[in-house]
Residue, then its C-alpha position, 0 to 999 in steps of 0.5 A: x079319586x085323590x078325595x076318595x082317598x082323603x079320609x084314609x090319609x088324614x087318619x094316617x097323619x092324625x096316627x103318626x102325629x100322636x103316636x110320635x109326634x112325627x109324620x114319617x116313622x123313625x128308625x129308632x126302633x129299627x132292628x138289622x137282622x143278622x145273616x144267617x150263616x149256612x152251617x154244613x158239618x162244623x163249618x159256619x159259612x156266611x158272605x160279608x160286604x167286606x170280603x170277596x170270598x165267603x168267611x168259614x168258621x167254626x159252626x160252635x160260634x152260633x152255638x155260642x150265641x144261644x148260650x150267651x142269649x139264655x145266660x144274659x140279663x136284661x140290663x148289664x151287670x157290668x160282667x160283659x167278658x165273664x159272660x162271653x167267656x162262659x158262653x164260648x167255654x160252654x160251647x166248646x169254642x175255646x179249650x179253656x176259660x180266658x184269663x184276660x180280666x178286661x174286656x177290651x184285652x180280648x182284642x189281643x188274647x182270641x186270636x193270640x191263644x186261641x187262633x180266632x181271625x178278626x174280620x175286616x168289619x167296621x159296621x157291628x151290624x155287618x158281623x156274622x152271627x156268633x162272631x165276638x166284638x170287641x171295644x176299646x174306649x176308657x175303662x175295660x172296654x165291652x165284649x158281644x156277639x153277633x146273634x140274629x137280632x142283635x147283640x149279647x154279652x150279660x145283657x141282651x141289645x137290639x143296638x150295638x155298643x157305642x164304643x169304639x169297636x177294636x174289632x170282629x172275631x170269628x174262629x176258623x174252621x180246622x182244615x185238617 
């Protein structure tokens, strides 16, 4: 039996070793699909590792999202928070433009003028769709979000930053 099968598997390993030189198939281009969230009304509802109950929050975030994603680039143009920013403005998200000029001040003005919640989220592959991160680090620092297959600000990624993430924010839903 095992020599029936032996042509196949040395066609295997003849493949593999020149596509990559390597036997087994990397991660390298591995892409972590976000969750998708349930939207009902102008609520977004998803369920993260990092918390007991479902996280609500504002359905325009998703809608974010696809703004950022049909405005960005292919490689950055070093704009990342104009970018964000524009998409959240475009989708209502927030009332009006930011007026923090580096992107690693979001961390404090989203939840401090516009009632965003971070979320206990250390892994960026864990963020919901449509929730911005933010990252520290030297300089400005770096502003995304979350879409299905990865990440956007004035560019598109399949990876996230490498930046130290600051944090996960999402806008929750009004109760009234």
């Amino acid at each position: 039996m095992l020599f029936t099968r032996l042509p196949i598997l040395l066609c295997i390993v003849v493949l593999s070793l020149c596509a990559g030189g390597e036997l087994w198939a990397s991660t390298k281009g591995f892409e972590r699909v976000a969750s998708r969230p349930r939207i009902v009304g102008n609520a977004a509802t998803v369920r993260l590792a990092a918390c007991r109950t479902p996280v609500r929050y504002d359905a325009k975030m998703v809608q974010a999202a696809r703004i950022a994603q049909t405005q960005a680039r292919s490689h950055s143009v070093k704009r990342c928070w104009r970018y964000v920013k524009r998409a959240l403005v475009a989708a209502d998200v927030v009332e009006s433009y930011p007026a923090t000029p580096l992107a690693k001040q979001a961390a404090s003005e989203l939840p401090a003028r516009y009632g965003f919640a971070k979320l206990p989220v250390r892994n960026p592959f864990d963020a919901p769709v449509g929730a911005v991160l933010v990252y520290g680090g030297r300089g400005a620092g770096h502003v995304e979000i979350r879409t299905e297959r990865g990440f956007v600000s004035d560019f598109v990624s399949s990876k996230p930053s490498e930046r130290p993430l600051m944090g996960v924010y999402v806008k929750p839903v009004d109760r009234g």
